[in-house]
N, C-alpha and C positions, 0 to 999 in steps of 0.2 A: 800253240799246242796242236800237232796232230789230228785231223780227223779223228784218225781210231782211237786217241787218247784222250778225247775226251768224253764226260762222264752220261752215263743214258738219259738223265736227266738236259744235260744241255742239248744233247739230239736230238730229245724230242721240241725241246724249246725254239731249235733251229728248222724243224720243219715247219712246228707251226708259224715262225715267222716268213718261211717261204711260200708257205701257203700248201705244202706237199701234204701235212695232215693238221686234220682239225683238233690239235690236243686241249684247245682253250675252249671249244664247243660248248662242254660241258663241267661245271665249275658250284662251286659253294655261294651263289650268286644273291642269296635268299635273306633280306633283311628278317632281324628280329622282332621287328614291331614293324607294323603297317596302318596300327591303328594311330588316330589321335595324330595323322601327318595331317600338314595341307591338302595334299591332294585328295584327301579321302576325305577333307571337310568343305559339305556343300551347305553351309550354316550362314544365316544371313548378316550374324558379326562376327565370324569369323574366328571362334575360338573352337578349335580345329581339336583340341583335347575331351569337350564337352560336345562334340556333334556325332563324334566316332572313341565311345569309352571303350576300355579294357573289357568289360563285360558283354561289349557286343561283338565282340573277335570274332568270339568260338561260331558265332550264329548269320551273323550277315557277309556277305559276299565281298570283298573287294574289288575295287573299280580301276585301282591301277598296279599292284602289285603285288604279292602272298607273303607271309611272314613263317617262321617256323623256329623248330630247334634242329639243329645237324643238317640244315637243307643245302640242299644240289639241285642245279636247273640247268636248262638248258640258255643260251644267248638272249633267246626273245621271252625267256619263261614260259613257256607256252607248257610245261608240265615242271611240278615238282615234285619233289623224296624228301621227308624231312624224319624228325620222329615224335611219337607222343609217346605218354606214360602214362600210368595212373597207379597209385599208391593205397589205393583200398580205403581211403580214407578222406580223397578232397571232394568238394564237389563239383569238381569239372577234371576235364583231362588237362593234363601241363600240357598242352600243344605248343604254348609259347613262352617265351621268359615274361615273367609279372614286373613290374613298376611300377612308380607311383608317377600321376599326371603332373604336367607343370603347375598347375594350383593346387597340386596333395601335397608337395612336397614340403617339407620346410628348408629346401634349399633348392626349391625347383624339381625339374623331372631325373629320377631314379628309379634304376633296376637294381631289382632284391635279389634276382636267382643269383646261382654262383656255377660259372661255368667259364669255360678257358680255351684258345685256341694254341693247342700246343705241337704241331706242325703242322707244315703245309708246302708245297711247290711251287713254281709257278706257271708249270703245265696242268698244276692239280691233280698229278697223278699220284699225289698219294698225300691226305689230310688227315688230320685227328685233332678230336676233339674232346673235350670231356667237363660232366656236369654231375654236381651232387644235388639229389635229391631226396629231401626229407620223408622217412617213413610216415613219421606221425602229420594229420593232416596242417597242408600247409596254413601259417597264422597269417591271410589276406587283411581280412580283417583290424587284426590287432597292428601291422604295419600301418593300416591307414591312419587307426585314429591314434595311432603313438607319436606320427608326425606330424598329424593333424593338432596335436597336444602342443608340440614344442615349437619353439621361437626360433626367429634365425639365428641367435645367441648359441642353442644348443645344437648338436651333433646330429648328423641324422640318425634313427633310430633302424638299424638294419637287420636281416635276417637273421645273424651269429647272436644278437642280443635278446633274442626271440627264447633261447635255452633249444633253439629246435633240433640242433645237431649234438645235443649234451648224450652221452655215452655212447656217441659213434653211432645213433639209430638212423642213416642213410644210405643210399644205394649208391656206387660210385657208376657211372655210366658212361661210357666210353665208344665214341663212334669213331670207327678207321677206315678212312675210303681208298680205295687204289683205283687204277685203271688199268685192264689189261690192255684197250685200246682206246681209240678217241670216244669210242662210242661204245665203252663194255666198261661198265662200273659194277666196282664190287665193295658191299658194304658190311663191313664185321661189325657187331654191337658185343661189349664185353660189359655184362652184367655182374658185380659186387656187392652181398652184403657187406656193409662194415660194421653191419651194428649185433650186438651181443645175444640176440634169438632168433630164431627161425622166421621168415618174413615172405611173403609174398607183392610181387609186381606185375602188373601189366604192361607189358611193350607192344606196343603199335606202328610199326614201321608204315608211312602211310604216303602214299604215292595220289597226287590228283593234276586236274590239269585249269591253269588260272582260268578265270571267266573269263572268255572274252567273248560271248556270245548275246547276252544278256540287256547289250546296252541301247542293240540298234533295232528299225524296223523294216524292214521284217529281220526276226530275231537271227544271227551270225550261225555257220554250222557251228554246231555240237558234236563235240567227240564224245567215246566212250569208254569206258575201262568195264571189260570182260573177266571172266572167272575161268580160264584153261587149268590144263596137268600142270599143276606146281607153280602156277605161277598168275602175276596179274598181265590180262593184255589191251594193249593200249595203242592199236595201230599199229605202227611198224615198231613198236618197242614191248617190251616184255620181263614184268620182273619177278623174278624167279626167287623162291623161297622154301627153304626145306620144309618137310610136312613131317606130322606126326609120325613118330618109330618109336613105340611103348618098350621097343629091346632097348631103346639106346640111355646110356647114362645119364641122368638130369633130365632127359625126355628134350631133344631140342628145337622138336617142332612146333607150328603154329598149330593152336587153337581153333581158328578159325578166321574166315575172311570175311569183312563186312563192308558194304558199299551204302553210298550216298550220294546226293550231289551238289558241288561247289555252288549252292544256289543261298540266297537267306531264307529265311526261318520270318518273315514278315510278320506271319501271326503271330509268333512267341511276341516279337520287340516292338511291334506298334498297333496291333489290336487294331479295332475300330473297324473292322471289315476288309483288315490288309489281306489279300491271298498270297499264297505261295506259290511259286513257280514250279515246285516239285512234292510232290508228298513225302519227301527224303531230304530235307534240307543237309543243309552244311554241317550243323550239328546234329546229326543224326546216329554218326559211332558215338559222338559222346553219351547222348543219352541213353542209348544201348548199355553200352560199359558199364556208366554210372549209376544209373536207377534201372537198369535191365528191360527198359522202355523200345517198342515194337517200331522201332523208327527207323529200322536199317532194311534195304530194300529186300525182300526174299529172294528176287528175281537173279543176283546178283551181278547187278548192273551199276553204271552209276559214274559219274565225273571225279567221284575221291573214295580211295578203297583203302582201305586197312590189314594188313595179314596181325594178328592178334597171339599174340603169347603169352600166357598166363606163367612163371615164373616163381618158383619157391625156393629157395636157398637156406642154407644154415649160415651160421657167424661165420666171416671168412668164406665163404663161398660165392664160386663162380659161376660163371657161363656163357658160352658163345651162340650169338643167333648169324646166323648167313645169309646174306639177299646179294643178288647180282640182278643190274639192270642194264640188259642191252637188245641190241638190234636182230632179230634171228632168233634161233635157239643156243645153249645155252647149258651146261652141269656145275657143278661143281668140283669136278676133280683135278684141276687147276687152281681152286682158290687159292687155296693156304700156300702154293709155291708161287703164284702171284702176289701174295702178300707182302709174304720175305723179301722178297725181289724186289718190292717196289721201296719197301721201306729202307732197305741195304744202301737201294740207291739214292733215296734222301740225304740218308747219314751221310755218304758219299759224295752227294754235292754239297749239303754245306760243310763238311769236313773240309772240303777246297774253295770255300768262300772264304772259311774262320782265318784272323792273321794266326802266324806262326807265334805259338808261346800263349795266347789266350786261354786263361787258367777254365775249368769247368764251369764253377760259377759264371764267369761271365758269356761264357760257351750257350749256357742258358739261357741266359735273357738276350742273345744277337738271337738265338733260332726262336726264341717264340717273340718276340716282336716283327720278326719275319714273319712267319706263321700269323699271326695276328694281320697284319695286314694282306695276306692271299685268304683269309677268312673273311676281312671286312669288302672283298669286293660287293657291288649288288648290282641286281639289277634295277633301274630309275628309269622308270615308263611317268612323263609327266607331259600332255599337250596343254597349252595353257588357254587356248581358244578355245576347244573343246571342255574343257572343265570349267571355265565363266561361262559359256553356254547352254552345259549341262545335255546331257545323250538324250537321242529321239523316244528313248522306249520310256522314259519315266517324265514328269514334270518338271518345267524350268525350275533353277535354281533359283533363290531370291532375286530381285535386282540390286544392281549397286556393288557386286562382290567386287567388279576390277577395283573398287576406291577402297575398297578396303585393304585388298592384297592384288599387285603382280598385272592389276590392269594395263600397265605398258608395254608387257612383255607376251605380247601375245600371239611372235612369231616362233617362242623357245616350247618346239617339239620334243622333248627327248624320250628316248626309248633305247638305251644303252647300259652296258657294264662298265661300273664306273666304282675307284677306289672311295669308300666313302669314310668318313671321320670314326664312326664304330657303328656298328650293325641295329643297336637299339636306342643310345639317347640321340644321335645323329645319324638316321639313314637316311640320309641327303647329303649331296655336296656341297663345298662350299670353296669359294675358289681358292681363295690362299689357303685354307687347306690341303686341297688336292695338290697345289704346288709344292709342300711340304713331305706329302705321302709319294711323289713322283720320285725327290731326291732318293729317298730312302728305297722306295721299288725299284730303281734303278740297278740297283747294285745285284737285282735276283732275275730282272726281267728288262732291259733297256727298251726292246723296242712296245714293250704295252705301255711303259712309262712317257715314251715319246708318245705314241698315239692316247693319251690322256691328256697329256700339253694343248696337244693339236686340237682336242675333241672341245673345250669349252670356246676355243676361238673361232670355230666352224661358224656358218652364216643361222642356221639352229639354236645357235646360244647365245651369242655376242650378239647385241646391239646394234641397229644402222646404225646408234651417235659414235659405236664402239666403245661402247659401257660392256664388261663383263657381267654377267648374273654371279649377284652374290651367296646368296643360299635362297629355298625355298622356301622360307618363312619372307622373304624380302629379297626378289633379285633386283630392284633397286638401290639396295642400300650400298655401303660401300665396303670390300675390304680391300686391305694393302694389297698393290701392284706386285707381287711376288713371282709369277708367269715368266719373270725374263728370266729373275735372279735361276728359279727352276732349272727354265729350258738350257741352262749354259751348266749347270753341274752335273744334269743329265746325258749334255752332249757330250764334256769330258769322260764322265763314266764309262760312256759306249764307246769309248777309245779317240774321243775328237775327230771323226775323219765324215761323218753323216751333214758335208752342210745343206744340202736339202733340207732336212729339217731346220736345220740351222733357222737359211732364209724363208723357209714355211712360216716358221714362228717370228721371225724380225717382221715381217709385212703385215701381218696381224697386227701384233702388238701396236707398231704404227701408227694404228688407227686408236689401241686404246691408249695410248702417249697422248696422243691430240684431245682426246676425248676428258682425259685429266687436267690437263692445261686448260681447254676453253668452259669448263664448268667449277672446278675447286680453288680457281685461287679470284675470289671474287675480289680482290684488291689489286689486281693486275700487278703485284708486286712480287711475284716468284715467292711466296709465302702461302702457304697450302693448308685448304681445309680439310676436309671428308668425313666429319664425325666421329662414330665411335670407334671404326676399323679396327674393328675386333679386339678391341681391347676395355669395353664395355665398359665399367662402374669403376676403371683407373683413373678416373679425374672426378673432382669435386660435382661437373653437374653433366647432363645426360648432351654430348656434345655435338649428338644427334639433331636433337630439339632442342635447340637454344631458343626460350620466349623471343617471341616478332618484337621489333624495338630495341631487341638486348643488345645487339651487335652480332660479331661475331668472333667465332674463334681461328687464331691463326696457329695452328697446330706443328709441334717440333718432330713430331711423328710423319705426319702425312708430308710435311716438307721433305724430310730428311727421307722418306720413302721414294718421292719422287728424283732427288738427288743418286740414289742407287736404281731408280728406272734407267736413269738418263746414264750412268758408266753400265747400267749391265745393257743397254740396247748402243752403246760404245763398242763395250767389247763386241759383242753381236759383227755389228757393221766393221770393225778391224780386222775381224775374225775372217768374214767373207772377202772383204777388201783384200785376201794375201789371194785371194783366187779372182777376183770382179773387180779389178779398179772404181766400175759404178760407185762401190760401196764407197769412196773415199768422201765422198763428198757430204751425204747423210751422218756418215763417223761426223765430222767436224761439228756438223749441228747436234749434235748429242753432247760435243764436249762443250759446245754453249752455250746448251741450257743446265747444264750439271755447273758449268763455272758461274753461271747468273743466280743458279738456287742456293750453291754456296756461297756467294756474297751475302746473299737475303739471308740465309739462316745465322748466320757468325754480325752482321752488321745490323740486322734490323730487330731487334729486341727479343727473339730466342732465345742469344747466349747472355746469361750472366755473367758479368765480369768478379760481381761480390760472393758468389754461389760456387762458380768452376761447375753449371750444371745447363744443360737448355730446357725452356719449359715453351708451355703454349702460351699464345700470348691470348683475353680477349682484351677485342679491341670493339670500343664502346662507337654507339653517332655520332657524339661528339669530335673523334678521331682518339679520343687517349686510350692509351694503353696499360693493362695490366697484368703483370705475368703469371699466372697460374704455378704458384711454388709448391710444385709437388714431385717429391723428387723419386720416379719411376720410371719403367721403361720405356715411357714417353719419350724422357730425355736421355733417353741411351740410344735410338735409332740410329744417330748422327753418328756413331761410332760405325755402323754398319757399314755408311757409306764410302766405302774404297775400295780404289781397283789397283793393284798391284798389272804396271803393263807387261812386263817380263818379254819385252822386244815386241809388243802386240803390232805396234807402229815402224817397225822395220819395214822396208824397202815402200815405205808409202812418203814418197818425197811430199804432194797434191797436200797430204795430211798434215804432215808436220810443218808445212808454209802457211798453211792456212790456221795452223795455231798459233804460231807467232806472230801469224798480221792482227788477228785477233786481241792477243795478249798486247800489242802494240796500240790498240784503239781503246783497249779497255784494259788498263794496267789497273784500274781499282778491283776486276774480278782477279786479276794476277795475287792482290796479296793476300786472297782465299785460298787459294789454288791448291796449294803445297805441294808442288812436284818436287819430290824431295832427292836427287842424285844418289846410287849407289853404284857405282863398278859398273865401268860399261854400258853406262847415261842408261840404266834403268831406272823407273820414274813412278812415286807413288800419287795416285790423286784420291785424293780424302777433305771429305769436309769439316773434320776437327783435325788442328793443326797437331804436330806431335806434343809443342806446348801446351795445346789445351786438352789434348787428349791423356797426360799424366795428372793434368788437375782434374778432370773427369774420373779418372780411374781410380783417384784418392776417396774420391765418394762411394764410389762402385764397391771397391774391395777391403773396407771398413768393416767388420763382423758385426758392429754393432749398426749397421747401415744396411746396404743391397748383399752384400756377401754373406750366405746362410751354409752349413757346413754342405749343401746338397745342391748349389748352384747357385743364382743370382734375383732375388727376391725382386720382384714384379714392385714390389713402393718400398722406399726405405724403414726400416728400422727406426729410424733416428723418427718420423713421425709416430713413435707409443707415443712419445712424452712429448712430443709438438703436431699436431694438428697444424692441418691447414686448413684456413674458412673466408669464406669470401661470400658476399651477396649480390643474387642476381634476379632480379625482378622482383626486391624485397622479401627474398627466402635466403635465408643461409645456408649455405652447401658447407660439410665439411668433410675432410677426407684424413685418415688415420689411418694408423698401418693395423691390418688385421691380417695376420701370419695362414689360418684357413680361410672357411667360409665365408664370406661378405655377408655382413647384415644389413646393406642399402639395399632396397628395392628399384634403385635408380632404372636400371635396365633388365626390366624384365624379372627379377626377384631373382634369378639364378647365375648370375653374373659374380666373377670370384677374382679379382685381378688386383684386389688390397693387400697386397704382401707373401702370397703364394710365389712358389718356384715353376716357372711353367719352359717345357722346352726348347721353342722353334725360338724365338730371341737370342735364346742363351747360347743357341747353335749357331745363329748368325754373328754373335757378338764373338764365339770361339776363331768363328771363321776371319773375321775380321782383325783379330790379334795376331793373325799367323799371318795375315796381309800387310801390318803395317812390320812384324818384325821380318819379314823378308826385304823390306828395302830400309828397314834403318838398321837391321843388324841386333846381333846379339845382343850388345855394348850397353842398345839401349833400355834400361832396366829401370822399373817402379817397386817400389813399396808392396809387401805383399805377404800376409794380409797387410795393410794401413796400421803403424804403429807396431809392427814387428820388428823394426828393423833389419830382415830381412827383402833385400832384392834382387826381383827376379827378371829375366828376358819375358817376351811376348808371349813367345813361344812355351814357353814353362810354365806359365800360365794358364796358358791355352789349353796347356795339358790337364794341368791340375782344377780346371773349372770339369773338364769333361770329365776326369776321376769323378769327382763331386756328383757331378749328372748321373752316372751308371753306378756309382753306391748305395742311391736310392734302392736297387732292383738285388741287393746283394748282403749275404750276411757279413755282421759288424765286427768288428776285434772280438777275439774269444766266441766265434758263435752268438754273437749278440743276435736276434731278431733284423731284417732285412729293413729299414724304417720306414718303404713305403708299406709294410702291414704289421708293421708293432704293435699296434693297439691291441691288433685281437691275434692271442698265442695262435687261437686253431687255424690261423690261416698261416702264420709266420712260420711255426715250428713242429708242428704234427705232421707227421710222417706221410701222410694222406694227402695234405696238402699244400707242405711248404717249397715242395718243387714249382709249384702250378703256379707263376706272376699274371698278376693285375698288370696294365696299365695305366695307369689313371689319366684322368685332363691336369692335373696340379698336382701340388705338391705342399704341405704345410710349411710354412718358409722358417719353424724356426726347427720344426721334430722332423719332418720330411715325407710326414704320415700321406698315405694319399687319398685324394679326392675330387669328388665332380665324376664324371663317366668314367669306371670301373673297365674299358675297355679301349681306349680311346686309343689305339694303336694307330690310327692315322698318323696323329704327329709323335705320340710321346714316342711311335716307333726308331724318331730320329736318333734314339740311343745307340739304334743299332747303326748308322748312317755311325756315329760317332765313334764304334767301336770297329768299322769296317775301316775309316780315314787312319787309326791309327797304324796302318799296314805303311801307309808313306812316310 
């Protein structure tokens, strides 16, 4: 395409990656919760939920990030813009979405608000957002102890069951951001009764700047935010907001402006002689607003200021408030025609993402699961030396906190923007996640998606041993290797020609290859442990903490993980090797430890021969073995592993000699192998043979088994009426198929993986259908569903699982309800709200209902990775 043809949006996308302008500067970087994280828990056991509650948000200071609703910041956050409300009736202001803690929950931690990322960019020049809020006061309360009531047996009890939105009495609120330039944002707020009488609101558009001064001695400079014409001023920035005009319609000025500062409230929450650092603490607009309390500075000074609009509407009525926040001065008589313009040109660009023929509906859920992930970016300020240490200005922390959490990691500095899993149950990373939200950001933004690859391997994050940090509750623990599978769908994305990055990321990786092998496979037998890797409470006991004595476990997962390390850092090294002959030589040891992990996994007690399925094995002191028969996506991994070479090994003579001396010394890994010939000595290598990949598949695509009409259930089916149970340290473990919610407290109490539909598997397992049916051909066809008599090619399949995946997000024959929100009509089919999708973390594996985080666009955005693949 043309320079001039193409669209304003990839232009600006194209500067900012040349570095000409800043358009990513300024971004929606601003997680939803801050409290109740690790990092903000400086508690001597470590329960990071009870040292930093929800109730002390509003009042004390945060130490490494800020939380909001609709927020925007800049890079380092060193200021934010977000919004509050207040509804006449709660007793505090909504400054942030409400939850329940990980021990409230009866399924763990949950967000009750209801609010949606329904576009976004990826210069963020133009986002929206929108949240309903209840008139009548919100029922905090009544959520806790209704789930404080129920069992993990039952549902959680959520805000639509509350009656709170019964005859439409809430405010639909809608934030639209644009940018006229990198550095000139403009924020529309579209205020809606929906409900059937006259109502009043308070909107608080509220701009402050993080603490960072507070922690050191002598105390860090202090900025300040001033009160000028029209606007708030903040140093070299300045936000501008329309002021009172009694002529004008609906009246669409501000109220008034009220200052504080980002300090805590020490007296309010610990008494005892605490003092305060400000006579205007943090919550300071709120107790103004809410009990009309002399808390707000007179002076009109202060670290967090508020422009205030008091808001009355009739049923069906609207209104618009106007704020622009940029550098310099600044009107308004550009807005509205910067508006247009920016949003024309969203439409615009993703009207040139969408494949050709993509009906509305599905139109729908590719852009807001886009959108959802340019909303879930955050900012992640975490030094971990520093927070075991604890800052100069206040008293050490307990001792002992490294044994609790993260004491090894105490060179992983971070202070970045970073794609996170979703903005409120997960505002933290986690690595195979991030690898997952890469694939999928790729396709709006390749080179932020490269530089997120690159960003966890950096010397910052990664390990001397070259261990990855896995998430901040635990960057010791382990998840699956997924960083290569990543960095090689994102490099084709961006058109394959970037090997710089390529070899940025093969050299890394490298080291965490080595770092797999010389600690997981404590049997030196190419058979791989690594615990739960993320797939928590999917097997009978907590595979984390196997009791000392028990043994261990030899895992069909982490094997079969490491089996797809070893061809995707293959492809890697053949990939560079067409440019670096160096590279040939590395290739060849990739394809040796890939053909030694597939002998171990097919020959040493993995695969059932009686089953047609692989499971874990543990394996006792004694040496004996027992297979953990639980038939999950445990044992579907091994499907994943194959590489379709599609000439990868052309003109590397070094290569191909040194596979056959190989194959020649060790003809027992040769009849793993399966290099299977198709036209033109193309060659597939897979660690389930095609024979045993049809008997696997007989399992998989059983309706009464893994196959759910919405994609492929995480534990079979076929376990309602047969459990699995085994005893281990004289406790019986048993594991059954539970379609939603997990009722084990195995891991953590909010662990869901007994039978649910979840996506990033289901995607790799798609991907790996169209792998094996390009080298074995149409021809070769299974069963499908099992017992149909119907079959079909790989490929048709492949299709039809991913129809499956994106049905969830879509209404059903006849207008039926979308099934990940059937249960509750107002959310499926009321007109107010059935455009606006959830994402969830899961899926109910038999109804499709969804569940677990409400937002989870990180991965389940993969839908849209799946409906963009449909263009080839």
């Amino acid at each position: 395409m043309a320079a001039d043809e193409r669209s304003p949006e990839h232009q600006r996308v194209e500067a900012a990656d040349s570095g000409q302008e800043a358009w990513r500067d300024w971004g929606p970087y601003v997680a939803e919760r801050a409290w109740g994280t690790v990092r903000e828990d400086y508690s001597a056991d470590g329960d990071a939920w009870r040292f930093f509650p929800y109730e002390h948000a509003r009042s004390r200071a945060y130490r490494w990030n800020e939380d909001g609703m609709a927020g925007f910041c800049d890079l380092d956050q060193t200021w934010v813009l977000a919004l509050s409300l207040w509804n006449g009736h709660d007793t505090h202001l909504k400054e942030r979405m409400f939850g329940l803690a990980g021990p409230e929950g009866n399924h763990g931690e949950d967000a009750k608000d209801y609010w949606w990322y329904l576009d976004g960019t990826p210069s963020h020049s133009w986002q929206r957002w929108r949240y309903h809020y209840p008139q009548r006061a919100f029922p905090y309360d009544e959520l806790r102890a209704e789930n404080a009531r129920r069992g993990p047996a039952d549902p959680e009890y959520e805000l639509v069951d509350t009656g709170v939105f019964d005859d439409g009495r809430y405010w639909v609120v809608t934030a639209d951001y644009a940018k006229a330039g990198p550095h000139d944002l403009l924020l529309r707020l579209t205020i809606e009764n929906a409900g059937p009488e006259p109502a009043t609101l308070d909107v608080l558009p509220t701009f402050w700047f993080r603490n960072t001064w507070s922690w050191d001695v002598p105390e860090g400079e202090k900025p300040v935010i001033t009160h000028g014409e029209g606007a708030l001023v903040a140093g070299p920035l300045s936000l501008f907001y329309e002021q009172a005009d009694a002529s004008t319609e609906l009246n669409t000025g501000a109220s008034a402006v009220l200052f504080c500062d980002n300090e805590t409230n020490a007296t309010k929450l610990f008494g005892d002689g605490a003092e305060n650092r400000s006579p205007f603490p943090k919550d300071g607009i709120n107790d103004h607003v809410v009990h009309g309390a002399e808390t707000v500075n007179p002076e009109g000074t202060g670290t967090k200021a508020s422009v205030r609009y008091t808001v009355t509407l009739g049923p069906g009525e609207s209104k618009v408030i106007r704020l622009r926040l940029t550098e310099g001065s600044a009107t308004f008589a550009d807005f509205d025609e910067v508006m247009r313009a920016r949003e024309a040109e969203a439409d615009r660009f993703h009207d040139e993402l969408a494949p050709a023929g993509l009906d509305d509906d599905r139109k729908r859920v590719l852009r807001q699961a886009l959108a959802g992930l340019t909303w879930s970016k955050q900012f992640f300020h975490y030094d971990v030396r520093r927070w075991l240490e604890g800052d100069p200005a206040y008293p050490p922390p307990p001792p002992g906190r490294g044994a609790i959490r993260n004491g090894a990691w105490q060179h992983l500095a971070a202070k970045d923007v970073i794609l996170m899993p979703d903005a409120w149950e997960y505002p933290w990373f986690a690595a195979w996640d991030l690898a997952f939200h890469c694939i999928t950001y790729a396709h709006l933004d390749p080179e932020f998606a490269k530089s997120q690859l690159i960003l966890l391997l950096r010397e910052w994050y990664t390990h001397a041993s070259g261990q990855l940090p896995a998430y901040e509750w635990d960057f010791g623990d382990v998840n699956p290797p997924t960083q290569a599978r990543a960095a090689l769908e994102v490099f084709a994305l961006d058109g394959g020609t970037d090997f710089r990055f390529l070899a940025r990321v093969f050299h890394k990786l490298l080291m965490n290859f080595t770092w797999w092998t010389n600690t997981k496979d404590a049997g030196q037998n190419d058979l791989f442990e690594g615990g739960f890797m993320g797939l928590d409470n999917i097997a009978p006991v907590n595979r984390s903490t196997l009791p000392v004595g028990e043994g261990r476990i030899e895992q069909a997962d982490s094997t079969a993980w490491m089996a797809v390390y070893a061809l995707d850092l293959l492809e890697m090294a053949l990939t560079l090797a067409q440019h670096d002959p160096a590279y040939e030589d590395v290739a060849v040891k990739f394809f040796e430890h890939f053909a030694r992990i597939a002998d171990a996994a097919n020959d040493e007690g993995l695969w059932s021969d009686e089953d047609s399925f692989y499971y874990d094995v543990l394996t006792l002191p004694d040496g004996s073995k027992h297979p953990l028969k639980v038939r999950s996506l445990v044992g579907l991994v091994p499907v994943t592993a194959s590489l379709a070479m599609r000439g990868l090994a052309d003109g590397l003579p070094e290569f191909q000699a040194s596979v056959r001396s190989f194959l020649r010394h060790q003809p027992e890994a040769a009849d793993n192998l399966h290099l299977h010939p198709r036209g033109g000595g193309a060659t597939l290598l897979a660690l389930v043979s095609p024979e045993r990949l049809t008997r696997v598949l007989a399992q998989v695509f059983d309706e009464q088994g893994m196959l759910s009409p919405h994609g492929i259930r995480s534990i079979s089916a076929w376990h309602r009426d047969h459990p699995f149970a085994i005893s281990v340290g004289g406790v019986e473990q048993v594991v059954d198929y539970e379609p939603g919610e997990s009722t084990s407290h195995l891991f953590g109490g909010n662990s869901n993986w007994r039978g649910p539909v979840w996506f990033p598997l289901n995607v790799l397992i798609i991907d790996a259908l169209r792998d094996y049916e390009e080298n074995l051909g149409e021809s070769h066809t299974v069963e499908y569903p099992a017992g149909s008599g119907t079959r079909l090619g790989l490929g048709e399949i492949a299709d039809d699982l991913a129809d499956r995946l994106v049905s969830l997000f879509t209404p059903g024959p006849g207008g039926a309800p979308r099934p990940s929100d059937a249960r509750y009509p107002l959310l499926s089919t009321d007109p107010k709200w059935r455009d606006q999708l959830f994402f969830y973390e899961y899926f109910h594996g038999d109804t499709g209902q969804g569940l677990g985080a409400s937002h989870q666009t990180g991965w389940t955005a993969l839908v849209a990775h799946l409906l963009l693949r449909k263009r080839s």
